[in-house]
C-alpha positions as CSV (number, residue, x, y, z in Angstrom):
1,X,5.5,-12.9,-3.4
2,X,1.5,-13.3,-2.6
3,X,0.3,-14.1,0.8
4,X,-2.8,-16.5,1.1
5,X,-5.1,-16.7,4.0
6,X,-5.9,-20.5,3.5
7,X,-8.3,-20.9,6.4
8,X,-11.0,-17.9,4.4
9,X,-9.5,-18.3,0.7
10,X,-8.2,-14.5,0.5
11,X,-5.7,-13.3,-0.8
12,X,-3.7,-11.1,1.9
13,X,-1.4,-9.3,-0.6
14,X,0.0,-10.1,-3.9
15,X,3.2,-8.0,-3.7
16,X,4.9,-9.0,-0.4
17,X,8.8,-8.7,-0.2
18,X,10.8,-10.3,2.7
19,X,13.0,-8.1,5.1
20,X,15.6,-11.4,5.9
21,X,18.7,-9.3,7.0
22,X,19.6,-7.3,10.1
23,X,19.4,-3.9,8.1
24,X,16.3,-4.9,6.0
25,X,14.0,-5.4,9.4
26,X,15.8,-2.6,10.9
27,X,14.4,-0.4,8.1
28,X,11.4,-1.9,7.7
29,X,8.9,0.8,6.4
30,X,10.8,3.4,7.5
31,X,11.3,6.4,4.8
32,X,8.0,5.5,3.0
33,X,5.3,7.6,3.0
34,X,2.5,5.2,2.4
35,X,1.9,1.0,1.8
36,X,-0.3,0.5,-1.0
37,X,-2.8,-2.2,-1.1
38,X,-2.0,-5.6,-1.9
39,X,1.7,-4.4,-0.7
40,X,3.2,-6.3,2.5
41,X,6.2,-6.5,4.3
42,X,7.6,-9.8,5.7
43,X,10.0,-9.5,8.4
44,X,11.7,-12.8,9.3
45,X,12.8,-13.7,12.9
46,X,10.5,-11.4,14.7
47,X,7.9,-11.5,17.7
48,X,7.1,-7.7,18.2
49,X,7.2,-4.4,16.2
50,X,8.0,-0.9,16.5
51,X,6.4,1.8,14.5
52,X,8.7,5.1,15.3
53,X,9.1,7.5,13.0
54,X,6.5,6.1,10.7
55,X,3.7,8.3,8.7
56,X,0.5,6.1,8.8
57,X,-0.8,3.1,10.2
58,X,-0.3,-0.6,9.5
59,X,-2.4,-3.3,10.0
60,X,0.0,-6.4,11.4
61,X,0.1,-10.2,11.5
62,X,2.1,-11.8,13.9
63,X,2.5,-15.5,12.8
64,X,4.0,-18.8,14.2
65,X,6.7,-21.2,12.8
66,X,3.7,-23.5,11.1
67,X,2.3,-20.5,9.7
68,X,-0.7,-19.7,12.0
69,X,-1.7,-16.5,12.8
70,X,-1.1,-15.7,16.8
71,X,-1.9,-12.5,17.2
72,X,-3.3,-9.1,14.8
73,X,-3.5,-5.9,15.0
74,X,-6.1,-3.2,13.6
75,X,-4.6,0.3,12.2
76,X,-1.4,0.2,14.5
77,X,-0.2,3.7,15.0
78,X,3.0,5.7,14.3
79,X,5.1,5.7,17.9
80,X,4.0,2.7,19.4
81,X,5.9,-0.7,20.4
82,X,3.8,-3.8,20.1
83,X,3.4,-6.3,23.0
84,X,5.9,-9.3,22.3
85,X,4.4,-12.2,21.2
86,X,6.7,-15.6,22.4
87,X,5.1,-17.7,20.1
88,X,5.4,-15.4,16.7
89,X,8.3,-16.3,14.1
90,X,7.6,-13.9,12.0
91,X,5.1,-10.5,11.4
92,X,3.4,-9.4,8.5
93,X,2.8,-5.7,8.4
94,X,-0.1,-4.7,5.3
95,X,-1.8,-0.9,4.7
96,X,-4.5,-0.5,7.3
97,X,-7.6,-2.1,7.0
98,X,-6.2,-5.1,5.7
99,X,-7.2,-7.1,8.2
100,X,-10.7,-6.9,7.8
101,X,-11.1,-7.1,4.1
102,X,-9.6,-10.1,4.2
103,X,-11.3,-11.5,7.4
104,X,-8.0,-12.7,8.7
105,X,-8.0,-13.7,12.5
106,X,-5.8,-15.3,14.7
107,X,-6.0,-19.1,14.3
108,X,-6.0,-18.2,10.3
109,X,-3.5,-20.5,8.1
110,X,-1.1,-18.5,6.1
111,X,0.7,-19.4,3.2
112,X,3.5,-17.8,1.3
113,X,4.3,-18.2,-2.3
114,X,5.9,-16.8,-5.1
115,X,4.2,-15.4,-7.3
């Protein structure tokens, strides 16, 4: 799947998979040792993260149910719990410094397609 910040025309990743189960968003990036760019990791039903027992940092997206960016967060480190964000529906979590190359902010339109 490819993830499009519409609002700047960038191209967020272009090799996004959806965690949709229980188990999938449980696991999340748990186990891996890295996320490479362009990789992201779409976890449905979801308004704050968790990042123990991870190995490196994630840059994350927290986005609404008309796929608008609420909230993001720069480099987020291994051991940390995220503030909850009410409005989010859904967080995309991309390799570190993701964020900034693709000038994604909150307010940013995001679109999800597949291919």
């Amino acid at each position: 799947m490819k993830i499009i910040n519409i609002t700047k025309g960038t191209v967020v990743a272009d090799n996004a998979v959806i965690a949709s189960t229980f188990f999938k968003r449980l696991k999340g990036l748990l186990g891996r040792k890295s996320i490479e760019k362009g990789e992201a990791l779409i976890i449905q039903s979801c308004n704050s993260i968790h990042s123990f027992f991870m190995r490196f940092p994630i840059d994350v997206l927290f986005v609404n149910k008309t796929d608008k960016v609420v909230a993001v967060t720069n480099s987020f480190a291994p051991f940390r719990i995220s503030k909850i964000y009410f409005t989010a529906s859904y967080v995309i979590e991309l390799p570190a410094g993701s964020i900034k190359a693709t000038s994604t902010s909150v307010g940013d339109k995001i679109e999800i397609t597949a291919g």
